[in-house]
C-alpha positions in Angstrom: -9.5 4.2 14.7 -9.4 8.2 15.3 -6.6 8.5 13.3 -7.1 6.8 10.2 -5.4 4.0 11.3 -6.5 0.0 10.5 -6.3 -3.2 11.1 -4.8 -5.5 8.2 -6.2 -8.7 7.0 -5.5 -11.4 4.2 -7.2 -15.0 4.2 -8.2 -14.2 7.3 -4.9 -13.4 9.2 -4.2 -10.3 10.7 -1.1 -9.4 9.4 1.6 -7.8 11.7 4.9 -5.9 10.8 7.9 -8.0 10.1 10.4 -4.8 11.5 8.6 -4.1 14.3 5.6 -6.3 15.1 3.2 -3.3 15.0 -0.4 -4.0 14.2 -1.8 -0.6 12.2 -1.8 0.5 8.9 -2.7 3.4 6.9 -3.5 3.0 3.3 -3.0 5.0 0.0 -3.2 4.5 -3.3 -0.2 4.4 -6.6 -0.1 4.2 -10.1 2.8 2.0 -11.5 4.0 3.6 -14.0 5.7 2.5 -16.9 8.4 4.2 -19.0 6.8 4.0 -22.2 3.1 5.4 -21.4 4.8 8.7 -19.4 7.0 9.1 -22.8 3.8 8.8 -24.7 1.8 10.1 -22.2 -0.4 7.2 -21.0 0.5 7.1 -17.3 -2.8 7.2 -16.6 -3.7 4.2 -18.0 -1.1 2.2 -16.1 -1.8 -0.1 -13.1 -2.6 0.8 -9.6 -1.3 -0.9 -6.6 -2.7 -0.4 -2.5 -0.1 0.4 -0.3 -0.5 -0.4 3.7 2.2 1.9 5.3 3.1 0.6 9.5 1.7 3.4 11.1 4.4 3.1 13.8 7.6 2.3 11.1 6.5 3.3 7.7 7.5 -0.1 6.1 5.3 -0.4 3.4 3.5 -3.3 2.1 2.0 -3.1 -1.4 -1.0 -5.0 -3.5 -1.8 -5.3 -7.1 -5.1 -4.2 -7.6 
């Protein structure tokens, strides 16, 4: 869509919002970091998730990538 908005999907399902039943998404990107690798500083290397944030809500749905 214009705004950056889009349409979620997993095994085929279009998945809708559980608080509010609203279709759109936007996505972004996070690191999980870990305690140890910011002490050490590592965070870099830690895991990044997708996040898929209700455009109309802002409940936010994340996945392991």
């Amino acid at each position: 869509m214009e705004d950056g908005s889009i349409n979620l999907t997993v095994d085929a399902r279009s998945r809708v919002c559980v608080a509010c039943g609203n279709d759109r998404y936007r996505e972004r990107g996070s690191l999980l970091n870990s305690r140890s690798s910011e002490l050490f500083g590592f965070a870099w290397a830690d895991q990044k998730a997708t996040n898929f944030i209700r455009t109309k809500c802002g409940y936010i749905h994340w996945f392991l990538i």
